[in-house]
TILUMMI-79488 format. One record per residue: residue in one letter; z, x, y of N, C-alpha, C in turn. Coordinates in pm, 1 decimal, always signed. Layout:
{"A", {Z, X, Y}, {Z, X, Y}, {Z, X, Y}},
...
% end
This chain:
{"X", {-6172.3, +14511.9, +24393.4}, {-6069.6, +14552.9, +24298.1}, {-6135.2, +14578.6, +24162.4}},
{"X", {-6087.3, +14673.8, +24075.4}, {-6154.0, +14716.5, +24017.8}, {-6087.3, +14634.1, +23876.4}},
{"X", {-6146.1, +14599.8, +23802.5}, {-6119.6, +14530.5, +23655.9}, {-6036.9, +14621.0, +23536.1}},
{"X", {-5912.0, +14598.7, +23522.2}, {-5869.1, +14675.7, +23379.7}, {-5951.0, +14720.7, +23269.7}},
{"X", {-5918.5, +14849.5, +23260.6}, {-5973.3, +14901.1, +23123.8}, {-5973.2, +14832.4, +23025.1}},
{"X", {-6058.3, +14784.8, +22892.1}, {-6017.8, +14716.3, +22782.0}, {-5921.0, +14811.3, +22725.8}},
{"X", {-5816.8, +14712.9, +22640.1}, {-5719.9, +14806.0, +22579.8}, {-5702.5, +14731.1, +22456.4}},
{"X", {-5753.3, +14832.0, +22342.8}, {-5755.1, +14766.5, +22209.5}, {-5581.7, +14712.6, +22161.5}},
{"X", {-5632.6, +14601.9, +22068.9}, {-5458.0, +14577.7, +22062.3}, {-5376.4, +14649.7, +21930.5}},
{"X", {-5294.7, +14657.8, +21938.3}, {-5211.4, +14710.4, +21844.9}, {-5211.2, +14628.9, +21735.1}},
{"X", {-5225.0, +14688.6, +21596.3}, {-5203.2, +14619.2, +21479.1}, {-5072.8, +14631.5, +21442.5}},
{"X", {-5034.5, +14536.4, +21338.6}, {-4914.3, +14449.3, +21320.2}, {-4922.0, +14542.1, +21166.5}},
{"X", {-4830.4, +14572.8, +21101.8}, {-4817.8, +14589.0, +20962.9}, {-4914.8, +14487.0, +20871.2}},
{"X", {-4893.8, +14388.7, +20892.5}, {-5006.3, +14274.6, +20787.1}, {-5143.2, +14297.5, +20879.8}},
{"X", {-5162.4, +14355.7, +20954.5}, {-5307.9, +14382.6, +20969.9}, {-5315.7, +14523.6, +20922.8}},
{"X", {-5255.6, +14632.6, +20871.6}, {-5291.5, +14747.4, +20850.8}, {-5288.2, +14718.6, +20719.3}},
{"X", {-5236.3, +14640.9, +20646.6}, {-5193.7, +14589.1, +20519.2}, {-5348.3, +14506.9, +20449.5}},
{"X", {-5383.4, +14454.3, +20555.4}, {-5543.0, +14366.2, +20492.9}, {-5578.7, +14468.0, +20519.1}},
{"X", {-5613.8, +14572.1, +20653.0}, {-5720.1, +14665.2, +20657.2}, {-5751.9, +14739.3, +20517.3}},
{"X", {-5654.0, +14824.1, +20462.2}, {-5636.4, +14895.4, +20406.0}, {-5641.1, +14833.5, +20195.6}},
{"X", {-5606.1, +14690.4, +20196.6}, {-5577.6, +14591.0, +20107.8}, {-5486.7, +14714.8, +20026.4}},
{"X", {-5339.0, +14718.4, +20093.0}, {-5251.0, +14762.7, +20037.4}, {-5144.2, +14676.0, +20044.6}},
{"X", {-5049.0, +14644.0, +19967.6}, {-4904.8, +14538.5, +20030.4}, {-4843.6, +14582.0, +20153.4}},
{"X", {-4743.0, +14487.4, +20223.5}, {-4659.3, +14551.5, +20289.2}, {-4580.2, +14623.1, +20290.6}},
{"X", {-4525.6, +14630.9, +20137.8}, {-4432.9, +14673.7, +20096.7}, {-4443.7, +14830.2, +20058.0}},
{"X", {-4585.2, +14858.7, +20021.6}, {-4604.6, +14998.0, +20011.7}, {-4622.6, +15060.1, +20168.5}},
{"X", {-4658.9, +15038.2, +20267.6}, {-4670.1, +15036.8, +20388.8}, {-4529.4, +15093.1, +20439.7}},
{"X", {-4448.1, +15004.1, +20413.9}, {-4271.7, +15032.5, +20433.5}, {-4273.5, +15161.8, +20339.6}},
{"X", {-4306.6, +15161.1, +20242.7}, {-4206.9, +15271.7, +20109.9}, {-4297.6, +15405.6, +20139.1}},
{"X", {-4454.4, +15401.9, +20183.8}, {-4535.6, +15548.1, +20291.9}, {-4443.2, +15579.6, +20383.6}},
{"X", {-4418.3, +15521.8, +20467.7}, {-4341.6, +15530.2, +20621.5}, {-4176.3, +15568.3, +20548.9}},
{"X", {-4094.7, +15551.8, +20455.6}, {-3961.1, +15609.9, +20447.6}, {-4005.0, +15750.5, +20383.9}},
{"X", {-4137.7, +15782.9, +20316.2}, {-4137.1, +15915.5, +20242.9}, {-4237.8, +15973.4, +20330.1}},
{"X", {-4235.3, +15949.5, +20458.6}, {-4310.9, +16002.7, +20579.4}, {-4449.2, +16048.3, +20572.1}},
{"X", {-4522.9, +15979.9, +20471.6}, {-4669.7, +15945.9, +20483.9}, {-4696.1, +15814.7, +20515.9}},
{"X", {-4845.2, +15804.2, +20495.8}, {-4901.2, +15689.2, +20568.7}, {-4967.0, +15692.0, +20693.6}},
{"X", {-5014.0, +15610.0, +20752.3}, {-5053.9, +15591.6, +20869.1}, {-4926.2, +15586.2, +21024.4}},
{"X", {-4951.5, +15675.9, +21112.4}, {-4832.9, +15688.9, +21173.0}, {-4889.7, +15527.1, +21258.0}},
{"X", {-4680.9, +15481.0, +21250.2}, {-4674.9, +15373.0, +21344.0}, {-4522.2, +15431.2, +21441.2}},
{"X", {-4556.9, +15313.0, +21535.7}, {-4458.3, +15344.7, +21650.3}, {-4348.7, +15195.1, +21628.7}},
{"X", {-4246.6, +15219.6, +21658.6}, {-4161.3, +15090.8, +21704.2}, {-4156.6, +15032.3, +21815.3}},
{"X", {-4180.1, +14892.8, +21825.6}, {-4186.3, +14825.2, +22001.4}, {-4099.4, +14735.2, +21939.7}},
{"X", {-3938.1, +14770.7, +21986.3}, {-3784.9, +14667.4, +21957.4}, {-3821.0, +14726.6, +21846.1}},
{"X", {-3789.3, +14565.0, +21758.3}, {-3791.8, +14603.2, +21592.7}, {-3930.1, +14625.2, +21477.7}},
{"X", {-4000.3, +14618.1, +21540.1}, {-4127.2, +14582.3, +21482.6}, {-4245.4, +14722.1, +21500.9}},
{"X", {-4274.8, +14739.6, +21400.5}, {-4402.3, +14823.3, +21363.7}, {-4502.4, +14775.3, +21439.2}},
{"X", {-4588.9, +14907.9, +21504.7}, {-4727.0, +14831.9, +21588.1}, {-4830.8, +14994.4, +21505.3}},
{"X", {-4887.5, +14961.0, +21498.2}, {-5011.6, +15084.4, +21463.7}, {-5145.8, +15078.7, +21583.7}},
{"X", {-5151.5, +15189.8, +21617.3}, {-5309.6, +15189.0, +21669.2}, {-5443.2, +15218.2, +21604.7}},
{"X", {-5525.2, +15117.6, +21582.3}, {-5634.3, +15120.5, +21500.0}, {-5661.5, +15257.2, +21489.2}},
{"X", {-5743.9, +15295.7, +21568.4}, {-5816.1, +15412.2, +21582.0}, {-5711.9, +15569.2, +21494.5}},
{"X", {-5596.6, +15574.1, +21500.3}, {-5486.5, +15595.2, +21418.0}, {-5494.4, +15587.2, +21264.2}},
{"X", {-5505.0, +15430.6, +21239.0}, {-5506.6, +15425.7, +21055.1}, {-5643.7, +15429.8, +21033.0}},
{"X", {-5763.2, +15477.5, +21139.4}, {-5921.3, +15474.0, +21079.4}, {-5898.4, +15638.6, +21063.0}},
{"X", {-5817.3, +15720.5, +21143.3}, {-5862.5, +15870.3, +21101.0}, {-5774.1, +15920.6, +20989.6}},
{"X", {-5628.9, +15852.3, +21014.0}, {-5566.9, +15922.6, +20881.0}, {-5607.3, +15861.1, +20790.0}},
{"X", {-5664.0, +15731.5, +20751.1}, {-5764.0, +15731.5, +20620.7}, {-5880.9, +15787.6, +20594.6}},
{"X", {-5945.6, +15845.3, +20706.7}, {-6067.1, +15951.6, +20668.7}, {-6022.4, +16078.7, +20648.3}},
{"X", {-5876.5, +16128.8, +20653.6}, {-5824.3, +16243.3, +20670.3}, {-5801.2, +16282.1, +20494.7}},
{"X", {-5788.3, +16142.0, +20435.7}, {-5742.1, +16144.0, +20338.5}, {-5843.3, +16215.0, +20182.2}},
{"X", {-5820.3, +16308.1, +20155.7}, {-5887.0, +16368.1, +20037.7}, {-5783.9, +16330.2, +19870.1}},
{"X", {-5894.8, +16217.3, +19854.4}, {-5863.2, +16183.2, +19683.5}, {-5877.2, +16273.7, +19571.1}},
{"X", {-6054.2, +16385.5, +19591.6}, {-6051.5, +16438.3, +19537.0}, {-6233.2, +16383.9, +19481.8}},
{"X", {-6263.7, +16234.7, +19518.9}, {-6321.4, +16210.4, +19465.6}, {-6472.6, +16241.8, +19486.3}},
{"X", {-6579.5, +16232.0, +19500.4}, {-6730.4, +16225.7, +19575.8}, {-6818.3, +16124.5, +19584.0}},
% end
């Protein structure tokens, strides 16, 4: 029998929140003005997939060098 794929786990809002060292609260107020890092709902709760908030933060142009 063959062994399950690893399957990275889903981050929680307070882990995209340390990743990023942004509050939660800006996290919530990205996501109602439909930026941010896309998350999905599982029930009531926000889940993000890493690999997800690593590209739309490299996607992201500040402007700076």
């Amino acid at each position: 029998m063959d062994s399950p794929a690893l399957i990275a786990p889903l981050w929680t809002i307070k882990d995209v929140s340390d990743y990023l060292r942004v509050p939660v609260q800006t996290l919530y107020s990205w996501r109602a003005q439909g930026s941010g890092p896309p998350a999905r709902r599982v029930g009531k709760h926000l889940r993000y997939r890493p690999d997800e908030v690593v590209s739309w933060l490299d996607s992201l142009d500040d402007g700076a060098a």
